[in-house]
C-alpha positions in Angstrom: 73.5 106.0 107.0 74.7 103.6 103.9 76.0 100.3 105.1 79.9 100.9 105.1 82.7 99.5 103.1 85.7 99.5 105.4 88.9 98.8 105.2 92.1 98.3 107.7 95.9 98.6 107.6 97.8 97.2 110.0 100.9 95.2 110.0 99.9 93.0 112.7 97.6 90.0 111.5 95.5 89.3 114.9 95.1 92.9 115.3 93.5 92.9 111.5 91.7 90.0 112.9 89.8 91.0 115.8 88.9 94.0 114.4 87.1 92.5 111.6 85.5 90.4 113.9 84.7 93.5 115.6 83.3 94.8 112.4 81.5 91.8 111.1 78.9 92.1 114.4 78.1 95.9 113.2 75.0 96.1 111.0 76.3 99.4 109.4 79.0 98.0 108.2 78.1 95.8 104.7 81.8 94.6 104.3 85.0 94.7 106.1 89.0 94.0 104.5 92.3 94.2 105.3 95.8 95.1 104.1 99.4 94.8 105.8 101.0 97.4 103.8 99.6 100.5 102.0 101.5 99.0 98.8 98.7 95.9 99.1 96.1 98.3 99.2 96.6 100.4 96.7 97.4 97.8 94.3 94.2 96.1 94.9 91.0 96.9 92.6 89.0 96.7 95.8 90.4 99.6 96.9 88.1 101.7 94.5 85.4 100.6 96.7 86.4 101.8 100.3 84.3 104.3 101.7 86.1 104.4 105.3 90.1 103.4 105.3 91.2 102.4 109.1 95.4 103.2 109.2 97.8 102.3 111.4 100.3 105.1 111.7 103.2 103.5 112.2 104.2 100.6 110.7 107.6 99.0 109.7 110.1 101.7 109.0 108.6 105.0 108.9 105.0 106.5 109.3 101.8 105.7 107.1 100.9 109.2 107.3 103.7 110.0 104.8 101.8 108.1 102.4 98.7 109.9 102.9 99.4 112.2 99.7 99.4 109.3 97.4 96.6 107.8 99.4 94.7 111.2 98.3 95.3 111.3 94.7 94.1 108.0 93.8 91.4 107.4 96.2 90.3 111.4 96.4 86.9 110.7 98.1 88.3 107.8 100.7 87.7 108.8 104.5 90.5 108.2 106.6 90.7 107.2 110.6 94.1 106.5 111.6 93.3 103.8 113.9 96.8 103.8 116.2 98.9 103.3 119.4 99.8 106.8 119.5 98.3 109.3 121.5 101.0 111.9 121.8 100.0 115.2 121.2 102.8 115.9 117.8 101.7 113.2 115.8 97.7 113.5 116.2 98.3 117.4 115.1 100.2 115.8 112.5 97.6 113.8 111.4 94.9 116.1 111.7 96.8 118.2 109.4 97.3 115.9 106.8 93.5 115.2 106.6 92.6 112.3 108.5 89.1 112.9 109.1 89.2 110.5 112.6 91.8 109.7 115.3 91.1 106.5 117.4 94.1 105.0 120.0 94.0 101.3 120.0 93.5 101.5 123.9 90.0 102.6 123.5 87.3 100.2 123.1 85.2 99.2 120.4 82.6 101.6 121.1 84.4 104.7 120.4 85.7 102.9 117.1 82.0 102.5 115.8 81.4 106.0 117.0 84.4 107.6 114.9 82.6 105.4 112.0 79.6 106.7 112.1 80.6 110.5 112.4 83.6 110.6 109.6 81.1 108.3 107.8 78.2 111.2 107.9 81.3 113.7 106.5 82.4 115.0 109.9 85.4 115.2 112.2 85.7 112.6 115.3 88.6 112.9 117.8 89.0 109.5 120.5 88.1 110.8 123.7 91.0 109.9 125.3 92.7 112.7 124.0 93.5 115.0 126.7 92.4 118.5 127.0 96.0 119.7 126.4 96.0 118.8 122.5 92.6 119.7 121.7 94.1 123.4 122.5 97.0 122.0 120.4 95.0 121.3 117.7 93.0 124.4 118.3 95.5 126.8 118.5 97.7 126.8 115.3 100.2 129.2 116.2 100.9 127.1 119.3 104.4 125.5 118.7 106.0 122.1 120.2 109.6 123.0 120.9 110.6 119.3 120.4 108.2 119.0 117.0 109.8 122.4 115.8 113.5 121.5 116.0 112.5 117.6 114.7 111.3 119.7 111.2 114.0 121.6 111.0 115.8 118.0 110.3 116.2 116.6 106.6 114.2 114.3 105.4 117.1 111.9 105.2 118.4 113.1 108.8 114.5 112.0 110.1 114.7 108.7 108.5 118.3 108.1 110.3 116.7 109.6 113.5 113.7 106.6 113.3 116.3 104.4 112.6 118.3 105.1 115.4 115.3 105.1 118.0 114.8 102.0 116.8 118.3 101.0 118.4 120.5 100.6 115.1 123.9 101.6 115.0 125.7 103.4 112.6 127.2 100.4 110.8 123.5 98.8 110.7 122.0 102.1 109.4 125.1 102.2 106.7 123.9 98.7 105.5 120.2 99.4 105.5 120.5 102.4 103.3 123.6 101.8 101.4 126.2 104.9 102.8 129.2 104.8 104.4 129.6 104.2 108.0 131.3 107.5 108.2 128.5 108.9 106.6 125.8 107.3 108.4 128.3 108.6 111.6 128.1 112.1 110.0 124.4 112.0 110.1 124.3 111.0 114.0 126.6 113.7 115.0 124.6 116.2 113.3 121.1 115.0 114.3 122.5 115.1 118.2 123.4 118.4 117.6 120.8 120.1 116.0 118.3 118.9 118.6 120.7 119.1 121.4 120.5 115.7 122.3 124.0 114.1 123.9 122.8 110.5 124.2 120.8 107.9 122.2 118.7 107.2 125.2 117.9 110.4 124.9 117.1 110.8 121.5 115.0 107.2 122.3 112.8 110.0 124.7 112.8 112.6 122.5 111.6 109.8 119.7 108.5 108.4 122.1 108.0 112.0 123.0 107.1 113.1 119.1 105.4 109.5 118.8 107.3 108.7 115.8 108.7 105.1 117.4 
């Protein structure tokens, strides 16, 4: 195996940190950077020279993985490991479909990290063992549908951005100031987002939110 160029996004700067460090002590790895946003990244002439991208899912106020698109057309032969919190079954499915070649939860330690490198690195597929047995048959199984995941896509994509907002815990006024709508509006929104997933409290939409992994 080449030595590796790798690079990792992460909002959080002694998370970036010790994984370098992490990095740094691997002989397969000839250089190791970092971004906070995806924006950075992108807008860096280094970025040209990534072999493996490390990604934090979810960071600030909506999901990385949205971004992967982009990420694709300009960097077309990057390998991507989302490198994440997140273990719930939605979101890795999620991933997996939008071509991340490697899923790693943060929990897991360093080994299975360099293992992940190594196998996406060599053009394959690595899943963190971790993952339960229940969503490799998710992954498996295509036609296998999450009720909650279904009825969250039926949502538009400005009734999912007010949905992360409100998991996050902002109200309606905060939500109207943040993205420049009425309150009523912003009010609208809630009541039809409740509805449509048959949610009657914002705790529970807070559930159904950790349940999808999206907060």
């Amino acid at each position: 195996m080449n030595p590796l160029r790798v690079h990792l996004i992460d909002d959080h700067a002694l998370f970036r940190r010790g994984i370098l460090e992490i990095l740094s002590k691997w002989p397969e790895v000839r250089s190791a950077g970092e971004s906070e946003t995806v924006e950075d990244f992108l807008d860096s002439p280094l970025s040209r020279a990534v072999d493996v991208l490390l990604l934090d899912l979810s960071m600030g106020e909506g999901l990385n993985l949205d971004r992967l698109p982009e990420i694709r057309s300009r960097l077309p032969d990057l390998r991507v490991i989302a490198l994440t919190m997140h273990n719930k079954p939605v979101l890795v499915k999620k991933a997996v479909n939008a071509g991340v070649q490697g899923y790693v939860v943060k929990q897991s330690p360093p080994e299975v990290l360099r293992a992940a490198l190594r196998r996406v690195s060599e053009g394959g597929r690595y899943l963190d063992p971790e993952l339960s047995e229940s969503l490799y048959q998710l992954l498996l199984d295509p036609c296998r549908d999450d009720p909650a995941a279904s009825k969250y896509a039926g949502l538009t994509p400005r009734e999912q951005e007010i949905f992360r907002l409100l998991a996050e815990g902002l109200s309606a006024e905060q939500i109207s100031r943040k993205l420049f709508i009425s309150r009523k509006t912003a009010e609208n929104h809630r009541f039809r987002i409740m509805q449509k997933l048959g949610l009657a409290s914002i705790a529970e939409l807070v559930t159904y939110a950790d349940e999808l992994g999206v907060i």
